[in-house]
C-alpha positions in Angstrom: -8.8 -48.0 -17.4 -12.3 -47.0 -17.0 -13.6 -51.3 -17.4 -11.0 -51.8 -14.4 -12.5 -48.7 -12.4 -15.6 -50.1 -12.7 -15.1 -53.8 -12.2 -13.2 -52.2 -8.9 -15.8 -50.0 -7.6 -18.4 -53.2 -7.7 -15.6 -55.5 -5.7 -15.8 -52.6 -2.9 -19.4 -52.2 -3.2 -19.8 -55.7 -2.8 -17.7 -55.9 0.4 -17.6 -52.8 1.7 -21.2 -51.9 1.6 -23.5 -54.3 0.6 -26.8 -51.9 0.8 -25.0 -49.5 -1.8 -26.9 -49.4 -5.2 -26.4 -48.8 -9.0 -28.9 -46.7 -10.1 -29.1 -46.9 -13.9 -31.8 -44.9 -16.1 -31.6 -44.9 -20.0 -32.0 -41.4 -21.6 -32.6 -42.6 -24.6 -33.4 -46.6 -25.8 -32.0 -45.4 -29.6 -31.5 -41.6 -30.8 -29.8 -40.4 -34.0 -26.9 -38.1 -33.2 -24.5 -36.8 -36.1 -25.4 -39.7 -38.5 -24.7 -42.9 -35.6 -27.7 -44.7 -33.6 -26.8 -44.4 -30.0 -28.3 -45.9 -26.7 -27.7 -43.2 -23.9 -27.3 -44.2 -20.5 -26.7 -42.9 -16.7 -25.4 -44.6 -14.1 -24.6 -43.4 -10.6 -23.7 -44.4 -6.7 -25.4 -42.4 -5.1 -24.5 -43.9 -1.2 -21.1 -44.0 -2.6 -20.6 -40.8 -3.7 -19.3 -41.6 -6.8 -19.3 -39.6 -9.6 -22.4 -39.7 -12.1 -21.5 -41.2 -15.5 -23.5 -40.8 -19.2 -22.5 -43.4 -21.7 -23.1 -44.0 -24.8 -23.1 -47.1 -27.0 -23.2 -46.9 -31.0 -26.2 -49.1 -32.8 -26.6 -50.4 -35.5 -29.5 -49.0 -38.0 -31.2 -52.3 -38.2 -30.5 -55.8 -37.4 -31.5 -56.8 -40.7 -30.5 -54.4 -43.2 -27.3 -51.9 -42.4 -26.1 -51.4 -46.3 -26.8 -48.0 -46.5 -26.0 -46.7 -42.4 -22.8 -45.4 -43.2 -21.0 -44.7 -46.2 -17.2 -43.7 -47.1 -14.7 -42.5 -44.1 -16.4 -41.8 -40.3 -15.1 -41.1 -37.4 -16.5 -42.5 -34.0 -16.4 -39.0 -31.3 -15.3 -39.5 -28.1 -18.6 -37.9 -26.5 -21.8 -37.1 -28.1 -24.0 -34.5 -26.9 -27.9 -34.7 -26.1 -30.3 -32.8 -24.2 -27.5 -30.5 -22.8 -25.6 -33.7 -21.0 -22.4 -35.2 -22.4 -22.3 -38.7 -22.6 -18.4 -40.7 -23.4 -19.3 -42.8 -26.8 -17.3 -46.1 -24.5 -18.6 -49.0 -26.5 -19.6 -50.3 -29.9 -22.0 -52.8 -29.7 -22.5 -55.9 -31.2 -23.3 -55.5 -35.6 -22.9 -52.0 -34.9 -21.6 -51.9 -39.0 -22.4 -55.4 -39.5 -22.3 -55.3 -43.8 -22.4 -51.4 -44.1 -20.5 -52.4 -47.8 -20.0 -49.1 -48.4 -17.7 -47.9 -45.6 -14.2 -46.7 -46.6 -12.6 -46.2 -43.3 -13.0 -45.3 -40.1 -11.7 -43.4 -36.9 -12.3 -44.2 -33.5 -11.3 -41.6 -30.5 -10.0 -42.2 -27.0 -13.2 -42.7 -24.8 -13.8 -46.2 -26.6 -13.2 -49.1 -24.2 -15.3 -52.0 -26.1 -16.0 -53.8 -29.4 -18.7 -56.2 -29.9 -19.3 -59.0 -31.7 -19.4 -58.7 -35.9 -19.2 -54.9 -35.1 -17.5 -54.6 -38.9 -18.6 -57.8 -39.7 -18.8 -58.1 -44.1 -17.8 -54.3 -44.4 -16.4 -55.6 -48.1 -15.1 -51.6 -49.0 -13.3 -51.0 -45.2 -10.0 -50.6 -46.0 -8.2 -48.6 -43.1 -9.1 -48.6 -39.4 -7.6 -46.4 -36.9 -8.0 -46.8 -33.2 -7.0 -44.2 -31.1 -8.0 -45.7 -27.4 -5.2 -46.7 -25.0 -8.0 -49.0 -23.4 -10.1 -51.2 -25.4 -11.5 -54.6 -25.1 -12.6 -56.7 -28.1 -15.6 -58.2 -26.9 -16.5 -60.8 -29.5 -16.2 -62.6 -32.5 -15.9 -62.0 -35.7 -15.4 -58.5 -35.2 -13.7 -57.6 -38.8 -14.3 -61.1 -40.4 -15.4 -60.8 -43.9 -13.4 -57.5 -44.7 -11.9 -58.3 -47.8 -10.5 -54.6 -48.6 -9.0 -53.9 -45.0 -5.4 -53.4 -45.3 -4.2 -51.1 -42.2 -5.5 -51.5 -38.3 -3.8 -49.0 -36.3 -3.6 -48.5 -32.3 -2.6 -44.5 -32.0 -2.2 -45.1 -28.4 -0.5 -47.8 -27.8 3.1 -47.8 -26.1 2.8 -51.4 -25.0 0.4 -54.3 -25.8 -0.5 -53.9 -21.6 -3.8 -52.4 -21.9 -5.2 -54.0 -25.1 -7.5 -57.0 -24.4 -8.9 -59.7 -26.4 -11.9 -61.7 -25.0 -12.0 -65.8 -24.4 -14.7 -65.9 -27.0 -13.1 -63.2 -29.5 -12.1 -65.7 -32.1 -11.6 -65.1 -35.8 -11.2 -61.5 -35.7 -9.7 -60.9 -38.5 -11.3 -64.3 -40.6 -11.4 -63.5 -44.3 -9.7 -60.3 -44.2 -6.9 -61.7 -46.9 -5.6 -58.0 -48.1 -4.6 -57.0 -44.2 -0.8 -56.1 -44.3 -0.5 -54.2 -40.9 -1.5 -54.6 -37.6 
């Protein structure tokens, strides 16, 4: 819901008031918060009067080397606090687990709208995933490739397949993942 809002308010900007402007400031290029690497954001439309909004997007540790980020079941919040602001956790960018072998499970609440490419890529212990987001969007490919253990994906939200979208470019998904039994 909140991808269509968006994508909608930049159509009307775009007609309706072409001197309008995005203003966009990063609060923080990569902070640790709770144990997860987030990039904080604010965006507002200001001409527009449109409500102020403070994302954030979970990281990865390091490109490189992301073994040891995580470990065992986590759960991804729905907002994450920092210098007194609240910002909606709405995406998971690209390698965000990418090989973190020792991650059991995970939990992901409503505010998430987006997964990137080989987010869970070669996570060889993830067994259960639960998604708990009426709106989400995956992004990319490979996402949960190389997952030998995962056996469960679960969509808590979901009363129809209506608001669930997978990207042109999302292909193998779910490549190597040969102990899944439910989707």
């Amino acid at each position: 819901m909140k991808q269509i809002w968006i994508t909608l308010t930049a159509c009307l900007l775009m007609v309706g008031n072409a001197s309008a402007a995005l203003i966009q400031e990063t609060i923080a290029e990569k902070t640790l918060i709770n144990g997860l690497y987030y990039h904080l954001t604010h965006s507002a439309w200001p001409e527009m009067g449109i409500a102020d909004t403070y994302d954030a997007v979970v990281l990865p540790k390091e490109q490189s080397n992301n073994s040891d980020y995580v470990s065992g079941s986590i759960t991804i919040p729905g907002q994450v606090s920092y210098g007194g602001q609240s910002f909606v956790v709405s995406t998971i960018a690209d390698n965000a687990f990418y090989q973190c072998t020792n991650l059991t499970s995970i939990t992901v609440n409503t505010s998430l709208i987006g997964i990137g490419k080989y987010a869970f890529y070669g996570c060889s212990h993830l067994q259960d995933v639960t998604i708990n987001s009426s709106d989400i969007s995956f992004n990319g490919e490979y996402i949960f490739s190389a997952c030998g253990a995962l056996k469960n994906v679960t969509f808590t939200q979901y009363n129809s397949v209506s608001n669930f979208y997978v990207a042109d470019d999302a292909i193998a998904i779910f490549y190597g993942c040969s102990n899944l039994k439910s989707i």
